[in-house]
C-alpha positions, 0 to 999 in steps of 0.5 A, a space after each residue: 500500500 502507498 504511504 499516502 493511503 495508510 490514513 484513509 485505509 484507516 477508516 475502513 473498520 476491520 470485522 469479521 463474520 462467522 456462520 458458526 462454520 466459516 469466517 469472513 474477514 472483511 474491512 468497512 468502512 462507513 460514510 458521514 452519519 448525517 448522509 440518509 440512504 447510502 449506496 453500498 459498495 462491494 469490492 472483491 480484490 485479487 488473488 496477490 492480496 489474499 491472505 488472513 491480515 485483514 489489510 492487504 485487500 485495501 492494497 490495490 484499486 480501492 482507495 486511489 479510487 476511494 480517494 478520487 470519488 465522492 459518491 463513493 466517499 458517501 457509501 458503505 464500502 465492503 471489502 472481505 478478504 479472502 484466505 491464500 489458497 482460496 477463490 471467490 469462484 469456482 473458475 477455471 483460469 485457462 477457460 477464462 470462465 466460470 460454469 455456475 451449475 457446475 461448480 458449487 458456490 465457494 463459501 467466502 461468496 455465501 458468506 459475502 453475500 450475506 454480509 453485503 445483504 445486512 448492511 443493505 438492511 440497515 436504516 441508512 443504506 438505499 437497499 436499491 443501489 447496491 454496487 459490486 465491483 472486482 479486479 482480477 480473481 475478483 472479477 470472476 467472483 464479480 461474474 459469479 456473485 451476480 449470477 447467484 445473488 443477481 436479486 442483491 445489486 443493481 449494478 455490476 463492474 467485473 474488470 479483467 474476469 470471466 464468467 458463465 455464459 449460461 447465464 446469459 439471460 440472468 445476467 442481461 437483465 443487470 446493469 454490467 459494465 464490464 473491463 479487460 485488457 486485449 494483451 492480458 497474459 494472465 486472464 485471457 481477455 476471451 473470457 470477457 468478450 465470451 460474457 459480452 458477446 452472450 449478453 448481447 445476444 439477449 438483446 436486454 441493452 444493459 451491458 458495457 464492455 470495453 476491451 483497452 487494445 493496448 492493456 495488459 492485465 493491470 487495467 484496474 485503475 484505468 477501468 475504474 476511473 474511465 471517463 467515457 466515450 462516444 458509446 460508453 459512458 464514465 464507469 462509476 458516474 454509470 455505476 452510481 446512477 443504476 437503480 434496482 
């Protein structure tokens, strides 16, 4: 983590959860009392920021992202943990993809859900603009929890990740604005185009893809702070503005 972030890092509480089970380590942070109905966030981070610290998950894209957004500043912001040799999803890398029938739902994913949906119950959360959004391994449990927990969040931002076509006409009917670079040599950009291309087909018009022809696989920050272009618009003032 870059020094200048350790005071903002700061804010986000450190918590666990437990089903009796399994345990979710997680860190949140809470906007300003006075701010009535607060969106909800939900960050999943990468697989170079597992671990059982409860502080690597904030190292990458969240809190330059944090820092340079308002409304984000004025939301409940989730980010779990999840354990080293753990997944958010049941993916196959070398596929790019996700086959939800076919695999069982990890518990860490279970266990997020479950924390997401308590925090949208509560007085101050606006349970009608629930976010998600992750980057790497957490863009496939981005695809992954959106095709399990569609019902939960009214937008979704799943950035260099893959998922399951199959579940194409679920997920046509959430807003997703999904991010990958087409030189990406660690998650095959083939598993986002393969998402995109079957949404489409669902002809539903609540999809956003872009493909950064000159990106690698690093394409967190640049995703998260687009501003736009002639057919897509800036990705969290999009995200923000999306209602279930």
């Amino acid at each position: 983590m870059e020094e200048k972030y350790r005071p903002l890092a700061a804010q986000f509480e450190k918590k666990t959860y437990t089903d009796g089970t399994h345990t979710l380590l997680y860190r949140v942070r809470m906007p300003d009392p006075s701010i009535e109905k607060a969106p909800v966030v939900l960050f999943l981070h990468g697989a170079g920021e597992r671990g059982c610290d409860n502080e690597k998950q904030l190292d990458i894209a969240i809190l330059n992202t944090f820092s340079l957004c308002e409304e984000m500043q004025r939301s409940i912001v989730i980010a779990p943990q999840c354990p080293e040799g753990e997944r958010w999803a049941n993916y196959s890398l070398s596929e790019a993809a996700c086959p939800v029938d076919e695999t069982p739902e990890t518990y860490l994913l279970r266990l997020t859900a479950e924390v997401v949906a308590r925090y949208a119950a509560l007085p101050c959360a606006d349970k009608d603009r629930v976010y998600v959004t992750g980057l790497s391994m957490g863009g496939f449990g981005t695809w992954d929890i959106l095709a399990r927990h569609g019902g939960l969040f009214a937008a979704g931002v799943p950035i260099c990740g893959g998922g399951d076509p199959a579940k194409a006409a679920l997920l046509a009917g959430i807003p997703i604005y999904a991010f990958h670079g087409a030189k990406d040599d660690v998650v095959p950009p083939i598993g986002t185009e393969r998402m995109a291309r079957a949404i489409e087909k669902e002809g539903k018009g609540k999809l956003h893809c872009v493909i950064f022809g000159d990106s690698w696989h690093d394409v967190w920050d640049r995703a998260l702070a687009y501003t736009g272009s002639e057919t897509d618009p800036p990705t969290l003032k999009w995200m923000f503005e999306q209602r279930k």
